[in-house]
C-alpha positions in Angstrom: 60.8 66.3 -67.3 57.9 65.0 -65.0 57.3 65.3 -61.7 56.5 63.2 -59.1 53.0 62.6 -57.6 53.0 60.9 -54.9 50.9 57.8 -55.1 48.2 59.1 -52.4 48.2 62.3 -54.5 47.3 60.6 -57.8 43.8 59.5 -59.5 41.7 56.5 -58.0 42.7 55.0 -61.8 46.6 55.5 -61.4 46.3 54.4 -58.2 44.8 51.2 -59.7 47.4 51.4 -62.4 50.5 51.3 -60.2 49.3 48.9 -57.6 48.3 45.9 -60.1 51.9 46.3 -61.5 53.2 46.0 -58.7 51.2 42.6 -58.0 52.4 39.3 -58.9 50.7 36.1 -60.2 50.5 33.1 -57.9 51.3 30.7 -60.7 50.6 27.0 -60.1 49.4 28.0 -56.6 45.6 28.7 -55.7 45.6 30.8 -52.6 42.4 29.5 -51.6 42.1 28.3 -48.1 41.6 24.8 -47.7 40.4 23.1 -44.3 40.6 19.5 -43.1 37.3 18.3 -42.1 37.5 16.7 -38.2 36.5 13.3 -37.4 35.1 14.0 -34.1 32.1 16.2 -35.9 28.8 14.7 -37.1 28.8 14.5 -40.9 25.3 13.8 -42.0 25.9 12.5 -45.2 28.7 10.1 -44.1 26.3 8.4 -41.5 23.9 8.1 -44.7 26.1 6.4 -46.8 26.8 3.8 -44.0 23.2 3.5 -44.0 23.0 2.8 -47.6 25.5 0.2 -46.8 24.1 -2.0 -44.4 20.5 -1.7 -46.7 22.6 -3.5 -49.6 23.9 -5.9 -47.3 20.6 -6.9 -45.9 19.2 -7.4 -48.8 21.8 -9.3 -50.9 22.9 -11.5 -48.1 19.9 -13.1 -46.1 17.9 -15.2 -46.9 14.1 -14.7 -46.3 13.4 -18.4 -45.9 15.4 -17.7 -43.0 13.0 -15.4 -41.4 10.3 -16.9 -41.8 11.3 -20.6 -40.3 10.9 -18.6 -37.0 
């Protein structure tokens, strides 16, 4: 019959050994944290995209006969 070692008693390795059995899988789940981004903070690559935007617009929607009547 064995005796029993008590877990702080035992090797680093059956430490290890006994721990990771007791672990469980997440499954489906990731258990990385996720974070909303907030509105109210400057995005920098948002305000360059609006940028982009208003370029295309100016470009396919006036005229330059336009500007140059004035």
């Amino acid at each position: 019959m064995k005796k029993y070692v008590t877990i702080d008693k035992r090797s680093k390795k059956a430490q290890k050994e006994y721990y990771s059995k007791l672990r469980g899988t997440w499954g489906e789940l990731n258990p990385v944290t996720r974070s909303v981004p907030s509105g109210k903070t400057y995005n920098r690559n948002k305000d360059k995209q609006k940028n982009r935007k208003i370029g295309r617009e100016f470009r396919d929607g006036f005229d330059v006969d336009f500007i140059c009547y004035y």
